[in-house]
C-alpha positions in Angstrom: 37.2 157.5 149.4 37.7 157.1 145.6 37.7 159.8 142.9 33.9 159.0 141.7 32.7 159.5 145.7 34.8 162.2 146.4 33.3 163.9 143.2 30.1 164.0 144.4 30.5 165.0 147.8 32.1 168.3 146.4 29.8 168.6 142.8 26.7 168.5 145.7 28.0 169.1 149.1 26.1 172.3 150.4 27.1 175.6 150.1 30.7 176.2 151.5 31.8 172.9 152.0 34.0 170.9 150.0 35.9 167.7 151.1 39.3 168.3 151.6 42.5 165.3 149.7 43.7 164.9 153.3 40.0 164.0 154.6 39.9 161.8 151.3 43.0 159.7 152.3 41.2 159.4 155.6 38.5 157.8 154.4 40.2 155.2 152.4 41.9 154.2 155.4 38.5 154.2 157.5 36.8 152.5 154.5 39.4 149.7 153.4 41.7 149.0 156.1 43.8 146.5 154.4 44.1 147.8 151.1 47.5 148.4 150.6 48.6 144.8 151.8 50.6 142.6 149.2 51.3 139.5 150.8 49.2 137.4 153.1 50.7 133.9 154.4 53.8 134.6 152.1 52.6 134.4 148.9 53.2 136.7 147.1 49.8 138.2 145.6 50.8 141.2 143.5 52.8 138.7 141.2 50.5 136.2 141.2 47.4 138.4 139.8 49.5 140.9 137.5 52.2 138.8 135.9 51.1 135.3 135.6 47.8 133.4 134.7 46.5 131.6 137.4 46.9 128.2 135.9 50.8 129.3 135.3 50.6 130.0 139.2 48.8 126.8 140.3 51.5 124.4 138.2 53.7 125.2 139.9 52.4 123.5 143.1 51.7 119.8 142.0 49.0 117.5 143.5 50.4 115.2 145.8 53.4 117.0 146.2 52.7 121.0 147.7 51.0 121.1 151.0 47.1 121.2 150.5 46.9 124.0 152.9 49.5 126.1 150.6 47.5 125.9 147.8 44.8 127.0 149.4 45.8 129.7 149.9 47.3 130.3 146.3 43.8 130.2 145.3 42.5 132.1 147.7 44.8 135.4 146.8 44.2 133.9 143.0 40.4 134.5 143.4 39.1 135.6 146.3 38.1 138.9 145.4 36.1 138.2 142.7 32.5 137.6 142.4 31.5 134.0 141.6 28.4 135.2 139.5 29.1 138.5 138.4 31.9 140.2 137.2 32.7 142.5 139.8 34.6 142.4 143.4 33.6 141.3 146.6 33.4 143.3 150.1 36.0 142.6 152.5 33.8 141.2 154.4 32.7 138.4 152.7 36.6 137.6 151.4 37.2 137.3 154.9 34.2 134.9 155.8 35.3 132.8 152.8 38.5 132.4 153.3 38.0 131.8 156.6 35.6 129.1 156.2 37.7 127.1 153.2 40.7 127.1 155.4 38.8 125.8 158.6 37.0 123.5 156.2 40.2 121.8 154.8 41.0 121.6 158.5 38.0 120.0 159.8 38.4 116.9 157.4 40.9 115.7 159.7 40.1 116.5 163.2 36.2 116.6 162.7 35.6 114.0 159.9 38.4 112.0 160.1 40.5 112.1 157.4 44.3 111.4 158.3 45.3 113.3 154.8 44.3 116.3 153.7 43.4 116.1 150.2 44.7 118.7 147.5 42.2 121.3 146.6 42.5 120.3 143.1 41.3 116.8 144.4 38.2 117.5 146.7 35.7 114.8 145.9 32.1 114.8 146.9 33.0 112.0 149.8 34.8 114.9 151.2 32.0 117.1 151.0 29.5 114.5 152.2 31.4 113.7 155.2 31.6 117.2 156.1 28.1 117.6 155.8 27.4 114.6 157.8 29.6 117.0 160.7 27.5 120.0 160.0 24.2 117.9 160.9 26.0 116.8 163.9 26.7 120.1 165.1 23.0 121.4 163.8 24.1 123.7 162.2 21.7 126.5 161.0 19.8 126.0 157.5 21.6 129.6 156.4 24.8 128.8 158.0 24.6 125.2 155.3 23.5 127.3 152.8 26.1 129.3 153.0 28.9 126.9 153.5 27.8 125.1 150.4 27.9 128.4 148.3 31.5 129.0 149.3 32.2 125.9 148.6 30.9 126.3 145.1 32.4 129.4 144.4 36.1 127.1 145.3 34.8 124.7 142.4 34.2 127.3 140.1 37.7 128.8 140.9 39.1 124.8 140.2 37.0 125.1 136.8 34.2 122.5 138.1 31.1 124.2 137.7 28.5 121.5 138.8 30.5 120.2 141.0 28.5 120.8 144.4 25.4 119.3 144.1 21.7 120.2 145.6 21.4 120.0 149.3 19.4 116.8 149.1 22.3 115.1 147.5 24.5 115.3 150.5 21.5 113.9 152.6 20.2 117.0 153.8 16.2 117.3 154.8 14.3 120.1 153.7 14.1 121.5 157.2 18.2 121.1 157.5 18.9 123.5 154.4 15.9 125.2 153.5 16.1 129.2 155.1 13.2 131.5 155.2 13.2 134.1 152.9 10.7 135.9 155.4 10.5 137.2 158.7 8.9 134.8 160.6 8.4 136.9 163.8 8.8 140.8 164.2 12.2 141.9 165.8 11.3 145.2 166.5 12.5 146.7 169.6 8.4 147.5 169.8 7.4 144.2 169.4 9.7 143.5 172.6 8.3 146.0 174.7 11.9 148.5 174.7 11.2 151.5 175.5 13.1 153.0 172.4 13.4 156.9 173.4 14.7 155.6 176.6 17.3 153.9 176.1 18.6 155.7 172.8 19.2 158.5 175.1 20.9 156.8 178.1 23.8 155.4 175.2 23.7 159.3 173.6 24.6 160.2 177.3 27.5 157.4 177.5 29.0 157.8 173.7 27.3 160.6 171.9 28.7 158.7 168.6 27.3 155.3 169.5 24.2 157.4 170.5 24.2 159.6 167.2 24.6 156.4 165.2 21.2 154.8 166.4 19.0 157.6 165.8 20.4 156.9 162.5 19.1 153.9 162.4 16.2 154.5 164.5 15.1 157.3 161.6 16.6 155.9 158.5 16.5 152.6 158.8 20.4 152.5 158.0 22.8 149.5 159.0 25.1 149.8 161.4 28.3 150.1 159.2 26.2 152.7 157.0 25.5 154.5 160.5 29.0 154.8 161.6 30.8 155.7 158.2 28.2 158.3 157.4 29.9 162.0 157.0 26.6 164.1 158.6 28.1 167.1 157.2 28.9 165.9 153.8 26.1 163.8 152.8 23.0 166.1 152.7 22.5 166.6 149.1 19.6 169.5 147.1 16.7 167.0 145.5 18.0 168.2 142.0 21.5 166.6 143.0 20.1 162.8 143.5 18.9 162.3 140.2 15.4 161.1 141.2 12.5 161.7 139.0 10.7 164.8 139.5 7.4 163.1 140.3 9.6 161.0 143.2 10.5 164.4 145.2 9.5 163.6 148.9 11.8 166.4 150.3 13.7 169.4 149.5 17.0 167.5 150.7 18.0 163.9 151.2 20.7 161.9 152.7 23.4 160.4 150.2 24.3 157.1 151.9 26.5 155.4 150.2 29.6 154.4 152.2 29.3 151.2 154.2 26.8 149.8 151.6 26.4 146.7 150.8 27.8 146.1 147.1 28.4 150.5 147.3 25.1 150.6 146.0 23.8 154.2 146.7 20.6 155.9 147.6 18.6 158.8 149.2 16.8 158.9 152.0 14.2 162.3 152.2 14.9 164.5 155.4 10.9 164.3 155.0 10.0 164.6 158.8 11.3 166.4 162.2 12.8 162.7 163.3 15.3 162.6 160.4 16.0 165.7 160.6 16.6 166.1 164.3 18.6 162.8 164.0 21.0 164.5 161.6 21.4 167.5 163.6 22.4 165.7 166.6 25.1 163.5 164.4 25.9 166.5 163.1 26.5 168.2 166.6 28.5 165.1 167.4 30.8 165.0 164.7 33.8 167.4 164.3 32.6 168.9 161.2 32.9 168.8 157.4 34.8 165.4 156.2 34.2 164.0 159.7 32.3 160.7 160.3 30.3 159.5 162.4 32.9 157.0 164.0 35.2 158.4 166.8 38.1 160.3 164.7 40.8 158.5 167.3 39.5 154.8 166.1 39.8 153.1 162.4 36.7 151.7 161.0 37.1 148.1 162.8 37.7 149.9 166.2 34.1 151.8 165.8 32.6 149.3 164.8 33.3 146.9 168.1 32.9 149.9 170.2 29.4 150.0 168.6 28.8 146.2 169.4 30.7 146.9 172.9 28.1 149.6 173.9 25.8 147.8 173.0 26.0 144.7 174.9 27.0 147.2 177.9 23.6 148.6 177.8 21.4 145.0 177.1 21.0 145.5 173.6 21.7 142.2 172.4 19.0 139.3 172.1 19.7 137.5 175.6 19.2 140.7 177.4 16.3 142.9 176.2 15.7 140.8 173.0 16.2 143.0 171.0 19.5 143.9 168.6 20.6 147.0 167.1 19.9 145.6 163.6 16.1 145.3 164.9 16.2 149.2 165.5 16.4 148.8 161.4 13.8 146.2 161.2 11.4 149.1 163.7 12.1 151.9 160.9 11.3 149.9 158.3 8.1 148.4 159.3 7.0 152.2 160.6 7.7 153.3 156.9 5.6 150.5 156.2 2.6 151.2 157.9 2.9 155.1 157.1 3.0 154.4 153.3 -0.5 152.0 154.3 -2.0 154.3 155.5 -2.1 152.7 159.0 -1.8 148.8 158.1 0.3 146.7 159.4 2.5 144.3 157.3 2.1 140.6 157.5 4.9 139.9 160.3 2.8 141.8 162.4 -0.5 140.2 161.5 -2.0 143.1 159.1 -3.1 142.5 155.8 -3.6 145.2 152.9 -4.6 144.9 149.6 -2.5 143.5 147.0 -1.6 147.0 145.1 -1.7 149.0 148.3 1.0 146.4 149.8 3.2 146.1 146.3 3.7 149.7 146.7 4.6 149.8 150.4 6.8 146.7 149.8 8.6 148.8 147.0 9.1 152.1 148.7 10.5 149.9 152.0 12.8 148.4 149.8 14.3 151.3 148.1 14.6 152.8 151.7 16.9 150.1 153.2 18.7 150.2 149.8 17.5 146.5 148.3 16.7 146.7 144.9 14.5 143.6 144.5 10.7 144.3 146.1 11.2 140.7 147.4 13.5 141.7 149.9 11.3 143.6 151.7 9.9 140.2 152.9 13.0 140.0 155.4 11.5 142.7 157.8 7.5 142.9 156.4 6.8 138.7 156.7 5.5 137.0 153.4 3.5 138.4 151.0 -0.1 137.2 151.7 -2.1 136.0 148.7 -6.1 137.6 148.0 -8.6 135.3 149.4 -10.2 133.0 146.5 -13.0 131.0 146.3 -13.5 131.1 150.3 -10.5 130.1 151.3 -7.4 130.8 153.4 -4.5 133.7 152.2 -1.5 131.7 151.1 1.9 132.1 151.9 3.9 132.0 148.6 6.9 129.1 148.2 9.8 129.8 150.6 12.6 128.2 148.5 13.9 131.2 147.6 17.6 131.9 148.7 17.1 134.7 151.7 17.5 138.3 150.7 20.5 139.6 152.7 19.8 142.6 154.8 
């Protein structure tokens, strides 16, 4: 946990309880496993970043010369980290997916695309990239999985100084059905919609692993991800409405949730302990967990070891889509589009076939948003379906355009 988190567990922690330094130092380790390494693949990173300029780094390592796969990774530990829009850092996560995908990419171009020499970094040309694409609509590849290859790629050329450099899908050859990704659900993932009997079978996994168990009524209530779920302290993260911050005329609750950790991008937000669900949900985790500082991950596993026991339980109890259809990142998709229909009034959104009017359904899309912690309205579209347009002039609702990148979730 940093100093900024840690200060507002204990400025608005309730009465009595305060997060202790050795809890803090716990939670950096749950939080950032790899933190404190310095070198990766022998280069020596610390160095690299605080002493030199990258460019000072990279000379020494000349084209034709240094082993392509080398400097890879040179600019990997160079830039990884970074953001290739903004100015801030990336989470581990997605340095990992990166890395992993230019390394297996500079790989490929010889045992999948046929290259017998691997080309510098420095000298990736687009025949490189089109034969690799030509690979990828071998393999059919998922339109998001191409998207998201080609913006890793990108962020590489902006790391060589080549802005521009990829092109636009249809460049490469791709058709619009090969790249293009649907910004909207196009079919409800609910565990409703496929007939689980929710109640059910949340109990039988609180039975098996009370934390596993604990951590889906948090999603089941909240409509939290599963990392948010398991990093969650239940004891530390109910906060007095005055604490959050919120507008007056926003007060749902008399307390809320702080969620926070586990986050994507850290970005916070409060979820009102507005019914008897939430707050039954947060008891139980509560009852689970060994008290203040505690989350809701089994204390005798690290972050990564929660989380597969979490993806172990569930495949051990059918909750994965080639059993009952259903995942446990659909228990999200159920709170959200329950929020939904409560803040209708009783419609259903789009995915599931309702339609309410325009300001009614703005509103709902807004508030659904802010409760799975998206800023933009638009991403409510990932769990509601599309927004559908006001009949004019007799004719059928339109969907609007679909080109849009899709909203991560």
């Amino acid at each position: 946990m940093d100093s900024m988190d840690s200060t507002f567990l204990n400025r608005y922690a309730l009465p009595g309880q305060r997060v202790a330094p050795s809890q803090e130092m716990d939670m950096t380790n749950f939080s950032a496993p790899n933190s404190n390494r310095r070198r990766q693949n022998g280069i020596d990173t610390a160095r690299h970043t605080r002493h030199e300029p990258p460019q000072q780094v990279l000379d020494r390592y000349r084209p034709g010369k240094a082993d392509p796969m080398r400097v890879l990774d040179v600019l990997i530990e160079l830039f990884n980290a970074h953001h290739t829009a903004l100015r801030k850092t990336v989470s581990h996560k997605t340095r990992q997916e990166r890395a992993d995908f230019l390394r297996r990419f500079f790989r490929d171009l010889r045992l999948k695309a046929g290259f017998k020499t691997l080309p510098d970094p420095r000298n990736l040309g687009q025949r490189h990239i089109q034969a690799m694409v030509a690979v990828w609509q071998r393999e059919r590849l998922a339109p998001a999985t191409i998207q998201t290859y080609l913006s890793f790629l990108r962020g590489l050329a902006l790391w060589l100084g080549k802005p521009g450099f990829i092109r636009k899908p249809d460049y490469y050859g791709l058709s619009v059905a090969e790249y293009r990704r649907h910004e909207h659900a196009q079919h409800d993932k609910s565990w409703s919609a496929a007939g689980v009997d929710i109640d059910a079978v949340i109990g039988r996994v609180c039975v098996y692993d009370p934390y596993v168990g604990a951590s889906l009524r948090l999603i089941r209530t909240m409509g939290l991800r599963r990392k948010e779920s398991v990093m969650l302290r239940p004891h530390d993260c109910v906060v007095a409405f005055a604490a959050t911050g919120l507008p007056v005329e926003q007060r749902q609750a008399d307390e809320y949730v702080w969620i926070q950790q586990g986050a994507k991008g850290g970005r916070p937000r409060f979820v009102p302990l507005d019914s008897l669900q939430r707050i039954e949900a947060l008891q139980f985790a509560q009852s689970v967990t060994q008290g203040p500082g505690a989350h809701m991950g089994n204390p005798d596993r690290g972050l990564v070891e929660n989380l597969r026991r979490f993806n172990y339980v569930m495949a051990r109890f059918g909750i994965t889509s080639k059993a009952l259809g259903v995942t446990a990142h659909g228990l999200r998709h159920q709170a959200l589009i329950e929020h939904y229909i409560e803040q209708t009034g009783g419609v259903a959104p789009p995915v599931r076939g309702g339609e309410a009017g325009a300001e009614l359904d703005a509103a709902a899309r807004q508030s659904t948003a802010h409760l799975a912690g998206h800023h933009r309205t638009r991403a409510s579209g990932a769990y509601l379906g599309a927004v559908l347009h006001r009949r004019q002039h007799g004719g059928q609702p339109e969907r609007p355009d679909e080109e849009a990148s899709s909203a991560s979730t």
